[in-house]
DRENTORKOL-3810 file (N, C-alpha, C; in nm, 4 decimals):
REM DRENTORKOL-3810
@n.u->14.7079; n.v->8.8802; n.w->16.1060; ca.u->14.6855; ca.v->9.0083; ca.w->16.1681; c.u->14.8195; c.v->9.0701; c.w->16.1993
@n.u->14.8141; n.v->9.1835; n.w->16.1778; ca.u->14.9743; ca.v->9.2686; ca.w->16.1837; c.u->14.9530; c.v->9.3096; c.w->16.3451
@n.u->15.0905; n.v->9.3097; n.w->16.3966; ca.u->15.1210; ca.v->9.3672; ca.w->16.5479; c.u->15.1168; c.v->9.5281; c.w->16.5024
@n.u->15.0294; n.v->9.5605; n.w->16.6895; ca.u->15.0046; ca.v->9.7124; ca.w->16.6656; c.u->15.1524; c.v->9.7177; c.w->16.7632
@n.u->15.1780; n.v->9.8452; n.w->16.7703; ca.u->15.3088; ca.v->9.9003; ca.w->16.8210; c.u->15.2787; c.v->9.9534; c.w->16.9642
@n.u->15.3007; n.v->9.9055; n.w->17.0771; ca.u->15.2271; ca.v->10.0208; ca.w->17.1927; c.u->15.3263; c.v->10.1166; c.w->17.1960
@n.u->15.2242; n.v->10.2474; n.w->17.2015; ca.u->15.3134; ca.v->10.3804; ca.w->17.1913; c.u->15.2252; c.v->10.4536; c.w->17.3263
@n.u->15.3174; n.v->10.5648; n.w->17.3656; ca.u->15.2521; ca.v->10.6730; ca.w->17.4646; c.u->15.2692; c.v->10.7877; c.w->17.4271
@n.u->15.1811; n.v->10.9081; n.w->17.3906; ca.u->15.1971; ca.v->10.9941; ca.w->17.4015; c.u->15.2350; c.v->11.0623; c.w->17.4838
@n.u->15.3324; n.v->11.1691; n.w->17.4343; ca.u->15.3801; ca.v->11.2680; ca.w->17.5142; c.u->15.3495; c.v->11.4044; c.w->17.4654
@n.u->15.2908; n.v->11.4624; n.w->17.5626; ca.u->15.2221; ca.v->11.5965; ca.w->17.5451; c.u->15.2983; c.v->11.6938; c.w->17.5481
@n.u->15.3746; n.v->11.6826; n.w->17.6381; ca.u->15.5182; ca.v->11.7957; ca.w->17.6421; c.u->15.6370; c.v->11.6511; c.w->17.6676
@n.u->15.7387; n.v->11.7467; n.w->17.6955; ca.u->15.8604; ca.v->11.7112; ca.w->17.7230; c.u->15.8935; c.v->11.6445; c.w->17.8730
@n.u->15.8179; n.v->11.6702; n.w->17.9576; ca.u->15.8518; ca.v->11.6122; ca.w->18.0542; c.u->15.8149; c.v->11.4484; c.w->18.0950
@n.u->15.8870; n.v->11.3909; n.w->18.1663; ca.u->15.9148; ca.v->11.2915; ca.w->18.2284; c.u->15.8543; c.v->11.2835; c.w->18.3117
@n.u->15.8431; n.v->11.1621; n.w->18.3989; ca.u->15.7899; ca.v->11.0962; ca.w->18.5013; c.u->15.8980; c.v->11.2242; c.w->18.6261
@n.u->16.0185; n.v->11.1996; n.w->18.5505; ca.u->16.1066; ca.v->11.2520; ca.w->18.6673; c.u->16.1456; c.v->11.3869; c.w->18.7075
@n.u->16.1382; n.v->11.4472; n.w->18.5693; ca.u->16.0821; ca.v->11.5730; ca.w->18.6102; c.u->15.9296; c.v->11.6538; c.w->18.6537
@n.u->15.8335; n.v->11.5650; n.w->18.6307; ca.u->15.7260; ca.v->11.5761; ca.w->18.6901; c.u->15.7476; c.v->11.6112; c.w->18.8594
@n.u->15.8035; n.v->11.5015; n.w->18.8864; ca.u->15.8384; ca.v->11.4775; ca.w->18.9817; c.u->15.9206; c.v->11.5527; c.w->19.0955
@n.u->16.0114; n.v->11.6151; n.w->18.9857; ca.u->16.1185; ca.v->11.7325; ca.w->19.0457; c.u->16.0183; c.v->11.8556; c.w->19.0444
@n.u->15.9631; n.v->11.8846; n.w->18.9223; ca.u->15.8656; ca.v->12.0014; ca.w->18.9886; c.u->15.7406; c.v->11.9888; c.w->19.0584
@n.u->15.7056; n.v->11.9030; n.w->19.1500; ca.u->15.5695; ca.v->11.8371; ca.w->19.2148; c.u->15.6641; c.v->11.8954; c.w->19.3718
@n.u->15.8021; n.v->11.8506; n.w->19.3787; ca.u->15.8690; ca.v->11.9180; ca.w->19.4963; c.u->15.9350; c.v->12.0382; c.w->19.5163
@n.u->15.9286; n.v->12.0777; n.w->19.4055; ca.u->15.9632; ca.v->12.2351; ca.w->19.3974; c.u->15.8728; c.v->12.3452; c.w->19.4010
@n.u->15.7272; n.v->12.2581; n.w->19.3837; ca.u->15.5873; ca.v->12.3588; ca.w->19.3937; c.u->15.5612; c.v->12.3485; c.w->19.5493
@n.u->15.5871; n.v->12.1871; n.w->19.6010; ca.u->15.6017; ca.v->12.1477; ca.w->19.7322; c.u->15.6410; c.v->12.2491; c.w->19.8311
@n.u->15.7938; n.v->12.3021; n.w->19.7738; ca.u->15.9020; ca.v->12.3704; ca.w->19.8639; c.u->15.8489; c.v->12.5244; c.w->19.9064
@n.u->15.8389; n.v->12.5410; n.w->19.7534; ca.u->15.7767; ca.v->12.7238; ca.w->19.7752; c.u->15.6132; c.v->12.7213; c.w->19.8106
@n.u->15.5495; n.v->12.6299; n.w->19.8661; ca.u->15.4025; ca.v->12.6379; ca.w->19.9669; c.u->15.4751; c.v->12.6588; c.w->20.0705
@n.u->15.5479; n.v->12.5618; n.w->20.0852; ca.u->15.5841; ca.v->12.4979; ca.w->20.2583; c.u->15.6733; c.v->12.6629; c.w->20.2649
@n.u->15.7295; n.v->12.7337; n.w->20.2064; ca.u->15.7844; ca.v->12.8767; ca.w->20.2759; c.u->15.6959; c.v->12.9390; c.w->20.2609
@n.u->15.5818; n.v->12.9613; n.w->20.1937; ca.u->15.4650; ca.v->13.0566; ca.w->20.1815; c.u->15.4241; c.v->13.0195; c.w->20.3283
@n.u->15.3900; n.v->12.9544; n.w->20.3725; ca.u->15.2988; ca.v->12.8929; ca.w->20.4681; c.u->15.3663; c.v->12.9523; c.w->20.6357
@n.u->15.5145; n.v->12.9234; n.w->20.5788; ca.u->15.6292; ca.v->12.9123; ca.w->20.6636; c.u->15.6325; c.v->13.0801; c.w->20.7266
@n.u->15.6490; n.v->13.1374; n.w->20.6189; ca.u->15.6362; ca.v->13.3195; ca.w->20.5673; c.u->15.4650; c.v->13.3554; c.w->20.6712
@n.u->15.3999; n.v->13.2906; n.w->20.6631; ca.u->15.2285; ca.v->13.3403; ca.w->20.6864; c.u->15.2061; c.v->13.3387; c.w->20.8595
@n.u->15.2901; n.v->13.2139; n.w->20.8706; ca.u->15.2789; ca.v->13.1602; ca.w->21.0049; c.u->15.4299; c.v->13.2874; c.w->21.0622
@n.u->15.4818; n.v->13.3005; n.w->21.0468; ca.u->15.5622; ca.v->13.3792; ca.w->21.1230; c.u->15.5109; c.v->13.5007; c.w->21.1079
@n.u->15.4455; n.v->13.5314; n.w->21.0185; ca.u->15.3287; ca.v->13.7038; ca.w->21.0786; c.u->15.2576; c.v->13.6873; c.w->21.1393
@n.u->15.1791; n.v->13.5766; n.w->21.1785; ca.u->15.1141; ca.v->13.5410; ca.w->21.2715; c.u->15.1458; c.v->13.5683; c.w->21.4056
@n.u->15.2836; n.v->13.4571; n.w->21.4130; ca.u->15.3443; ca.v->13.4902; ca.w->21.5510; c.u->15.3669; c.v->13.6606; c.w->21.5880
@n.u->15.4342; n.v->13.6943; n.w->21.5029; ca.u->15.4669; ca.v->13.8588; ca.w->21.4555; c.u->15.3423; c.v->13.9420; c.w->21.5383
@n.u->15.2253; n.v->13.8915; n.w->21.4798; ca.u->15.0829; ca.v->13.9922; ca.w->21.5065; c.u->15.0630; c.v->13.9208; c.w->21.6514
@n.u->15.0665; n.v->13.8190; n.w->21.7209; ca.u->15.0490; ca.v->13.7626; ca.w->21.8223; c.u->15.1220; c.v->13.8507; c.w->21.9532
@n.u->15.2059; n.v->13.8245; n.w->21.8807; ca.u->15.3425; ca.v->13.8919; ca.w->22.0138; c.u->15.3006; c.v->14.0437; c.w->22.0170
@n.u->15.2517; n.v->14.1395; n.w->21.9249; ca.u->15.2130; ca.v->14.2796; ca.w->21.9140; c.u->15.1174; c.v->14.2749; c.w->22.0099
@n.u->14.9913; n.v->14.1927; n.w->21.9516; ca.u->14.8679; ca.v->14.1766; ca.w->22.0664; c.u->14.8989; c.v->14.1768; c.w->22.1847
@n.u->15.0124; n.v->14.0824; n.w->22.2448; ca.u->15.0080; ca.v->14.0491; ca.w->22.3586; c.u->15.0964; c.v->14.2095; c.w->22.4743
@n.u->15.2169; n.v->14.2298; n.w->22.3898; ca.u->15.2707; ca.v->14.2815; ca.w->22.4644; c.u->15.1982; c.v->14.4525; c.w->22.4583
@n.u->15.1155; n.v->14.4546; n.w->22.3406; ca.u->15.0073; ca.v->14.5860; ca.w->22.3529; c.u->14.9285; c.v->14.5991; c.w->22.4563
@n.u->14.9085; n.v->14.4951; n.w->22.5020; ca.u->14.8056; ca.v->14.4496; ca.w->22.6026; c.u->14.8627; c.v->14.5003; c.w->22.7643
@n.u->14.9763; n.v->14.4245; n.w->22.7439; ca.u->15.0563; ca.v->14.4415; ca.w->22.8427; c.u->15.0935; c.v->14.6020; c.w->22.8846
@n.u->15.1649; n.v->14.6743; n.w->22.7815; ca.u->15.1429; ca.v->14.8255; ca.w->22.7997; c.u->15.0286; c.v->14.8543; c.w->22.8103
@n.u->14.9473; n.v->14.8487; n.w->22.7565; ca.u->14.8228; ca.v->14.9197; ca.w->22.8011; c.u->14.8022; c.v->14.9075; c.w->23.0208
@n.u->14.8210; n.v->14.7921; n.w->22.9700; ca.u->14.7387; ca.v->14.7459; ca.w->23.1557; c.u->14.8453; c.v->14.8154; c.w->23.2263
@n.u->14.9749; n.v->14.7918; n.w->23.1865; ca.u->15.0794; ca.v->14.8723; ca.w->23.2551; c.u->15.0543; c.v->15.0227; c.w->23.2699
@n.u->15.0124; n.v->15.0971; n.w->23.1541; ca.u->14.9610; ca.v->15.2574; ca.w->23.2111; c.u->14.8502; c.v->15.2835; c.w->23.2705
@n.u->14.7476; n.v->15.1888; n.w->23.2521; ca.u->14.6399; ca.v->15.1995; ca.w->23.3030; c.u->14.6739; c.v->15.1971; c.w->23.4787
@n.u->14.7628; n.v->15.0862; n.w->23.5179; ca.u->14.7526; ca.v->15.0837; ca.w->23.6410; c.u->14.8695; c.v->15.1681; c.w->23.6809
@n.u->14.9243; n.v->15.2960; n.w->23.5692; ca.u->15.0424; ca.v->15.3953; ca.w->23.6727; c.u->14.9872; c.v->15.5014; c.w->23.6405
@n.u->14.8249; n.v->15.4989; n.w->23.5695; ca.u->14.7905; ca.v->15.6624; ca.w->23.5160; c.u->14.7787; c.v->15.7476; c.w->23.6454
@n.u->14.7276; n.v->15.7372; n.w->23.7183; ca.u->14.6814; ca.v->15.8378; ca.w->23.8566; c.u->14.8603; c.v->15.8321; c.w->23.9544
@n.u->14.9261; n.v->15.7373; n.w->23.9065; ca.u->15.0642; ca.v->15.7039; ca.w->24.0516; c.u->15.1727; c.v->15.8074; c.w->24.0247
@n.u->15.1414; n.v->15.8746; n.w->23.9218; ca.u->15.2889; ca.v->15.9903; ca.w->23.8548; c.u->15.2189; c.v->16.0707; c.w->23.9440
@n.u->15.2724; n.v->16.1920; n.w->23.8116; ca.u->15.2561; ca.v->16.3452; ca.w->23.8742; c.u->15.1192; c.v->16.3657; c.w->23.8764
@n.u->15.0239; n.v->16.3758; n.w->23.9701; ca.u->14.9067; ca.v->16.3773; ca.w->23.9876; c.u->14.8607; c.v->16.5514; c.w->23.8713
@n.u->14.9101; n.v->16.6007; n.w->23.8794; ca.u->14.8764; ca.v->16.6666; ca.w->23.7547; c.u->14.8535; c.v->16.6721; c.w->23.6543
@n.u->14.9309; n.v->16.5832; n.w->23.5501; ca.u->14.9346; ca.v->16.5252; ca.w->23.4416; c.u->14.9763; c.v->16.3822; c.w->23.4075
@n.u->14.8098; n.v->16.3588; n.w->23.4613; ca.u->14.8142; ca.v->16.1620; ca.w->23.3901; c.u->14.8977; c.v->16.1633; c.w->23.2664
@n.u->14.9356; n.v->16.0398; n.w->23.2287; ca.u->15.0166; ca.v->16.0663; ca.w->23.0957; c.u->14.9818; c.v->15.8710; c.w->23.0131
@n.u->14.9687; n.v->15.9079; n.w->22.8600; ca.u->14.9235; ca.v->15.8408; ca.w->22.8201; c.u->15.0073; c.v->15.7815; c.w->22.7372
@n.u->15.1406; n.v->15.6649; n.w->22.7690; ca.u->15.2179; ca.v->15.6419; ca.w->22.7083; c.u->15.2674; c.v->15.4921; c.w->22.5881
@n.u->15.1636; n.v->15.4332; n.w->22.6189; ca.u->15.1432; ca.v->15.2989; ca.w->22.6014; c.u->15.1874; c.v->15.3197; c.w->22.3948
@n.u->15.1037; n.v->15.3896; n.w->22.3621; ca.u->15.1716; ca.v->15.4302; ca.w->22.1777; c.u->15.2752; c.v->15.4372; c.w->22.1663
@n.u->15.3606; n.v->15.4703; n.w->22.2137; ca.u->15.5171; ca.v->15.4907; ca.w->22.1806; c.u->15.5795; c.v->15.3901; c.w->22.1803
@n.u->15.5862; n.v->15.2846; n.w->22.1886; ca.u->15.6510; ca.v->15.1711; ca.w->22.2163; c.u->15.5667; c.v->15.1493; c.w->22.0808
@n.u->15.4313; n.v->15.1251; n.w->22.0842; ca.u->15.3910; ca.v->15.0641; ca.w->21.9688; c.u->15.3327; c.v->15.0912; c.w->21.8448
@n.u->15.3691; n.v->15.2278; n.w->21.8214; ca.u->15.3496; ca.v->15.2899; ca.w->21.7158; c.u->15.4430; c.v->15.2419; c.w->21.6306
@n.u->15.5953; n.v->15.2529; n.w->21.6316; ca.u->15.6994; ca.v->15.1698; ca.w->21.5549; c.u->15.6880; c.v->15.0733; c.w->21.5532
@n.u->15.6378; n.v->14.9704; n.w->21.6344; ca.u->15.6192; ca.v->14.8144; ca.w->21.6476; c.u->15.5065; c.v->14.8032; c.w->21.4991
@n.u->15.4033; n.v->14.8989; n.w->21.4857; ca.u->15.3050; ca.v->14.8393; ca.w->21.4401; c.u->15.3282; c.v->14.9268; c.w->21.3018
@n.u->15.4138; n.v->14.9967; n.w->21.2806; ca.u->15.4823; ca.v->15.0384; ca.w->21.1445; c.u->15.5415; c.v->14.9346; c.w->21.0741
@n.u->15.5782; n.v->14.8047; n.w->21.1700; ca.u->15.6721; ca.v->14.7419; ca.w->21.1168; c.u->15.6142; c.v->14.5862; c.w->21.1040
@n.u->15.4714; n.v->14.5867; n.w->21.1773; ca.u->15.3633; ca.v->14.4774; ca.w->21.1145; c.u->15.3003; c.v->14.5110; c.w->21.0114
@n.u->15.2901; n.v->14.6284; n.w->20.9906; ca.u->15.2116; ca.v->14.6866; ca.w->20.8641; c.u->15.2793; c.v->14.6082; c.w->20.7485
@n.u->15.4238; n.v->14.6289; n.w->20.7582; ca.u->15.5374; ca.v->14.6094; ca.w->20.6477; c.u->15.5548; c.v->14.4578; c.w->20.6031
@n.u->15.5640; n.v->14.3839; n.w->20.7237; ca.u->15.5908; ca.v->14.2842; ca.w->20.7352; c.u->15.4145; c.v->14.2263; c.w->20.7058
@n.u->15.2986; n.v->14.2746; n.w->20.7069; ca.u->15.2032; ca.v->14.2093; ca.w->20.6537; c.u->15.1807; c.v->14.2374; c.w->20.4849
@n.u->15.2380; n.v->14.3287; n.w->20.4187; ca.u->15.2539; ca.v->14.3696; ca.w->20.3233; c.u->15.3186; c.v->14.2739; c.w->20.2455
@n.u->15.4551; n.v->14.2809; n.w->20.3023; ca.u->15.5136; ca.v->14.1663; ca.w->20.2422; c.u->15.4846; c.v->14.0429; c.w->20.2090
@n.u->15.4124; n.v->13.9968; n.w->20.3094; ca.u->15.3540; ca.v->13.8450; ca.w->20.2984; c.u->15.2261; c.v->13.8449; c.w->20.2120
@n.u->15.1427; n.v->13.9259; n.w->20.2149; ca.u->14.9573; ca.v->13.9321; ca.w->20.1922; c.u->14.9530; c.v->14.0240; c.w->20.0619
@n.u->15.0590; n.v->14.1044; n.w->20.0937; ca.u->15.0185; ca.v->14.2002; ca.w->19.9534; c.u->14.9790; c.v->14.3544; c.w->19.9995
@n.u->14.9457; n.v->14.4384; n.w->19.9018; ca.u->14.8091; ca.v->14.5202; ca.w->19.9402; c.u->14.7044; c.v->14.4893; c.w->19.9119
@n.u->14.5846; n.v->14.5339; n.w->20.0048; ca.u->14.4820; ca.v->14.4515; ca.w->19.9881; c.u->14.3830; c.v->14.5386; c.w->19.8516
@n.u->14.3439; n.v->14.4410; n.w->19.7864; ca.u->14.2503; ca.v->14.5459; ca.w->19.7103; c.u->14.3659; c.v->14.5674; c.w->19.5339
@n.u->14.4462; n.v->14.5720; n.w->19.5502; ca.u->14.5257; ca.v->14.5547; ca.w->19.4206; c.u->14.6466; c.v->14.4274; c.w->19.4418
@n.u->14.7185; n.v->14.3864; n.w->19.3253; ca.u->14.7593; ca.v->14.2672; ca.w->19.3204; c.u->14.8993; c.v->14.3590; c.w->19.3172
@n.u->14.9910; n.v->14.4539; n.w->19.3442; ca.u->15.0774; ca.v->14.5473; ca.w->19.3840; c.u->15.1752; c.v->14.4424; c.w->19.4948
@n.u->15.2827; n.v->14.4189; n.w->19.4701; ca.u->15.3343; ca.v->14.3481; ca.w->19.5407; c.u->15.3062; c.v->14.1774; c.w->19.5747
@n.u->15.1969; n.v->14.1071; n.w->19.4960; ca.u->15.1455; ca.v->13.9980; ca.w->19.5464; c.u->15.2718; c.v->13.9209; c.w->19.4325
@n.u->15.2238; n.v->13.7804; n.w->19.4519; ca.u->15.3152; ca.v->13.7003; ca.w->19.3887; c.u->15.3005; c.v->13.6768; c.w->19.2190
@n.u->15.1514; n.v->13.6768; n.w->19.1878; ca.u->15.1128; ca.v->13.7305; ca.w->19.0443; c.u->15.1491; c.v->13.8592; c.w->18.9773
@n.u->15.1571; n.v->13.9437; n.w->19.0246; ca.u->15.2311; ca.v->14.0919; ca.w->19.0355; c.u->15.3384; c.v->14.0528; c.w->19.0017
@n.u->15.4419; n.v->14.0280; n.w->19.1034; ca.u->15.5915; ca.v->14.0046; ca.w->19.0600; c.u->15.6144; c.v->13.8985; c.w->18.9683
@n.u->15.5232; n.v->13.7835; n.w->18.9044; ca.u->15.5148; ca.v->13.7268; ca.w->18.7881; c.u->15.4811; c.v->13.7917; c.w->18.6397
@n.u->15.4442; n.v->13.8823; n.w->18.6678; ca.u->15.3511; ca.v->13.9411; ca.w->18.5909; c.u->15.5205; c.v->14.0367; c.w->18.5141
@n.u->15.5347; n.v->14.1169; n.w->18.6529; ca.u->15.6644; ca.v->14.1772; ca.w->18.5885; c.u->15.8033; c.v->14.1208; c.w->18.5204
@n.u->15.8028; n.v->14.0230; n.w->18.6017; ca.u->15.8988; ca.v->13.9454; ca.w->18.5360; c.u->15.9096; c.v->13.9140; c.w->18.4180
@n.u->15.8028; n.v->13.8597; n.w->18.3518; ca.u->15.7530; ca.v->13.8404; ca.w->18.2322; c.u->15.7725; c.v->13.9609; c.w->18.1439
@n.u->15.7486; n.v->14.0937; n.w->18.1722; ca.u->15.7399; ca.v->14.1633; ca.w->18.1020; c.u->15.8824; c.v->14.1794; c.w->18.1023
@n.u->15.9770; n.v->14.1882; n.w->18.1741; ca.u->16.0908; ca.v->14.2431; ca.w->18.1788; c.u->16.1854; c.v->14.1612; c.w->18.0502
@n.u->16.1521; n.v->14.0129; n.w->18.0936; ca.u->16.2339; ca.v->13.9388; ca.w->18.0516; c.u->16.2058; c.v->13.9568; c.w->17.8245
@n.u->16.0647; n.v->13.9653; n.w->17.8622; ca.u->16.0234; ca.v->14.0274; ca.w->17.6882; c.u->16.0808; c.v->14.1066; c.w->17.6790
@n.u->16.1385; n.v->14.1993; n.w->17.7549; ca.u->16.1994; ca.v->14.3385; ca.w->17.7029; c.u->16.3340; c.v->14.3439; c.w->17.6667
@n.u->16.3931; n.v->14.2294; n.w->17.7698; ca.u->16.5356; ca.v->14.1790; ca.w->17.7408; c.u->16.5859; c.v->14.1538; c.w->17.6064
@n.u->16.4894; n.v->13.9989; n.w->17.6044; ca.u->16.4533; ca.v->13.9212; ca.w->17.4548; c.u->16.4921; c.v->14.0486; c.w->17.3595
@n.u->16.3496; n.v->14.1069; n.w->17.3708; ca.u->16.4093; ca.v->14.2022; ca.w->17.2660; c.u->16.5417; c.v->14.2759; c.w->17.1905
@n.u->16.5787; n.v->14.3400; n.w->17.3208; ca.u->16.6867; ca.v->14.3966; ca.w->17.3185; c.u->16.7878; c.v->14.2926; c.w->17.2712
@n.u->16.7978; n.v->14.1855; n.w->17.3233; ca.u->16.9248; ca.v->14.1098; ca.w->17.2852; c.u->16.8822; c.v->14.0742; c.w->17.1197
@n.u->16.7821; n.v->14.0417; n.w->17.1002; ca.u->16.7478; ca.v->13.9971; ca.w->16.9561; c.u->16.8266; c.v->14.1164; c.w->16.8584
@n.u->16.7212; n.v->14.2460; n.w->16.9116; ca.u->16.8037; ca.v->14.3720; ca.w->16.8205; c.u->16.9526; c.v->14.3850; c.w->16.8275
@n.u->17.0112; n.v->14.3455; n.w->16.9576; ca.u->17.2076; ca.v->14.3864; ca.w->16.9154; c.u->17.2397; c.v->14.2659; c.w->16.8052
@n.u->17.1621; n.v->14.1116; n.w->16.7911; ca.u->17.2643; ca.v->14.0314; ca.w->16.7914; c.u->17.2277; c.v->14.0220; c.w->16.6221
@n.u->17.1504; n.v->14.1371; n.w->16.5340; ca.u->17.1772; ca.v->14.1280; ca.w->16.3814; c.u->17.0077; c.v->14.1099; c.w->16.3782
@n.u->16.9278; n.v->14.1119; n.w->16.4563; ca.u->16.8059; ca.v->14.1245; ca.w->16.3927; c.u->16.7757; c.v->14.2382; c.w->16.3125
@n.u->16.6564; n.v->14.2307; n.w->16.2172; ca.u->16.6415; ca.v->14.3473; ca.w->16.1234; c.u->16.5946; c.v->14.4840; c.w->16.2053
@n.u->16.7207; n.v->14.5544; n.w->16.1909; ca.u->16.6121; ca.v->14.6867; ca.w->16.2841; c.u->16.5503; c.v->14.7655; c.w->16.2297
@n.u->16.4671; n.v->14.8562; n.w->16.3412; ca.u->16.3501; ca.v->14.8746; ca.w->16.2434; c.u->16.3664; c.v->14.9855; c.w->16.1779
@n.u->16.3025; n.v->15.0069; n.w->16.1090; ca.u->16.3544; ca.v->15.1277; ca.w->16.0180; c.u->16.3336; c.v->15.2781; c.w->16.1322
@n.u->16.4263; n.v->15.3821; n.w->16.0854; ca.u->16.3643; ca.v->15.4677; ca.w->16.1421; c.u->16.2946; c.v->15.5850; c.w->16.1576
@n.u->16.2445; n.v->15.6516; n.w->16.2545; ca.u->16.1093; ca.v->15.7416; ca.w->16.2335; c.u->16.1440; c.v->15.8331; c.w->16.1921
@n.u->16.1233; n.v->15.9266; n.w->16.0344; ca.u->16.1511; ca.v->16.0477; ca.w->16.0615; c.u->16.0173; c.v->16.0849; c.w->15.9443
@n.u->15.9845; n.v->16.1728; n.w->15.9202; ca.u->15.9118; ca.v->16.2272; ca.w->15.7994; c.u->15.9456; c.v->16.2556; c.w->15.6782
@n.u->15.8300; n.v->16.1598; n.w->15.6085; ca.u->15.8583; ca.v->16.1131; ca.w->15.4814; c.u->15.7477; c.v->16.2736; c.w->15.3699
@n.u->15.8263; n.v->16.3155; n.w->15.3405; ca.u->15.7659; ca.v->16.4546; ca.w->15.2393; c.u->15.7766; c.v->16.4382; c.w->15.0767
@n.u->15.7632; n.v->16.3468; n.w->15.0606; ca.u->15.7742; ca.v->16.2948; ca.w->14.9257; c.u->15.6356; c.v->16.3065; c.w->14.8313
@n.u->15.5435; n.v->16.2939; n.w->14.9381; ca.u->15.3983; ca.v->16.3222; ca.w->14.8829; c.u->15.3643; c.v->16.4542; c.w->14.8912
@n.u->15.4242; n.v->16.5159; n.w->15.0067; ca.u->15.4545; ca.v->16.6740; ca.w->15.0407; c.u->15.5265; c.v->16.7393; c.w->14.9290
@n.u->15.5878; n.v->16.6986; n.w->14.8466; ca.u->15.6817; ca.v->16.7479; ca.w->14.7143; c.u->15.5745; c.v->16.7089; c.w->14.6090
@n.u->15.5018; n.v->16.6230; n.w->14.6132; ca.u->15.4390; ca.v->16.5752; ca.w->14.4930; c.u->15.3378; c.v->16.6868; c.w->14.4845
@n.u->15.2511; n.v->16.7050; n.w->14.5699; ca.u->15.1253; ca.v->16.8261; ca.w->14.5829; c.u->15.1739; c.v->16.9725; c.w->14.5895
@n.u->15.3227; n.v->16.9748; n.w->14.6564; ca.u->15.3391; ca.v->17.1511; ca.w->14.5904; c.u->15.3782; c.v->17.1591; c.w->14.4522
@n.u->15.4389; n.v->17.0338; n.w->14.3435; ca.u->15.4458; ca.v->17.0392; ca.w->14.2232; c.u->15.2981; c.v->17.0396; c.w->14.1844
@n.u->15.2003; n.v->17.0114; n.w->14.1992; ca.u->15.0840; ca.v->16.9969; ca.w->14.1534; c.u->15.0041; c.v->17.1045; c.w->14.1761
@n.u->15.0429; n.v->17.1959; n.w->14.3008; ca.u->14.9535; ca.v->17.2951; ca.w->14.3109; c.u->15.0580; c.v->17.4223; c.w->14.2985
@n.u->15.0542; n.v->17.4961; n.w->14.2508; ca.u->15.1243; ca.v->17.5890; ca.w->14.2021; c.u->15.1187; c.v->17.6992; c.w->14.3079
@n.u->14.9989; n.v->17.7187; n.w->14.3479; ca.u->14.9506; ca.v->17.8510; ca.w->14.4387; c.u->14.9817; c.v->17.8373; c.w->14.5821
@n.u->15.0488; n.v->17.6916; n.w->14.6031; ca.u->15.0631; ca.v->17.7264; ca.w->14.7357; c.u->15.2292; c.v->17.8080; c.w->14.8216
@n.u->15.2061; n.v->17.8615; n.w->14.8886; ca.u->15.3437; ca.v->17.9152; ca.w->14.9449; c.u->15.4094; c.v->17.8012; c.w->15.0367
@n.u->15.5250; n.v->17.8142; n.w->15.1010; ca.u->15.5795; ca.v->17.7872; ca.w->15.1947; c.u->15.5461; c.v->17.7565; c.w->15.3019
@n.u->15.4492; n.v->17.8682; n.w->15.3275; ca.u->15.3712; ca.v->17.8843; ca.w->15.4827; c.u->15.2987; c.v->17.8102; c.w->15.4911
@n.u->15.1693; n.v->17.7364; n.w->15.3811; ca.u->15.0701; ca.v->17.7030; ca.w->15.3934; c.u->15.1210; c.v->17.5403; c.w->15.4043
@n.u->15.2305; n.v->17.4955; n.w->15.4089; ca.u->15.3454; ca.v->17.3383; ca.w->15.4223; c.u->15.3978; c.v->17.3123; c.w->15.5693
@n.u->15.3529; n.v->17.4104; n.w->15.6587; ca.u->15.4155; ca.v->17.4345; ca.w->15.8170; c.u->15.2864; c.v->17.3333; c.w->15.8725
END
């Protein structure tokens, strides 16, 4: 009986060890996604709280001013505050409803960009370029030799 050979397939190129290197590099960029999610959190927490806080704060000085004109000030402080959770939830979440800014999005472009590169570098570095566009009247010459009656005008 002849010896069989033990062999392993390899499906791609990678290794045990680069498996390995990218198992902690998928690792790394969760753990800042997560990292990124949890600090809007805090972000939206601290808004809640100190919204809260203004509020109760005018509530209990609305009647103590100028008894003429209560005044309703508690927005101003957090109108910019909450311009800038908007932003900062954007950043992290996306817009909701289209993939505009999400992380597939900016994959998405990348990809395209980098095809566009490719390209370009392919065309400087002696690829065949392509021919170029202009109008070919050669069949346009063939049919006014063939038709006698037509003018100039009727070729516009």
């Amino acid at each position: 009986m002849g010896q069989y050979k033990r062999f392993s397939i390899n499906w791609g190129s990678n290794t045990q060890e680069e498996l390995k290197m990218d198992e902690q590099r998928i690792y790394k960029q969760a753990k800042q996604k997560v990292e990124k999610k949890k600090g809007f959190y805090k972000h939206l927490s601290a808004f809640i709280a100190v919204g809260f806080f203004f509020v109760a704060m005018n509530v209990a000085t609305f009647f103590n001013g100028d008894a003429d004109a209560p005044h309703l000030w508690f927005f101003y402080p957090m109108l910019p505050w909450s311009i800038g959770l908007l932003i900062h939830y954007f950043s992290i979440f996306g817009l909701p409803g289209s993939n505009a800014l999400s992380e597939k999005w900016e994959e998405e472009e990348l990809a395209k960009e980098l095809a566009r590169l490719r390209r370009m570098q392919q065309g400087r570095l002696g690829a065949p370029a392509e021919p170029e566009e202009g109008l070919d009247l050669k069949e346009l010459e063939k049919e006014k030799e063939a038709r006698t009656n037509w003018e100039e005008e009727d070729l516009v």
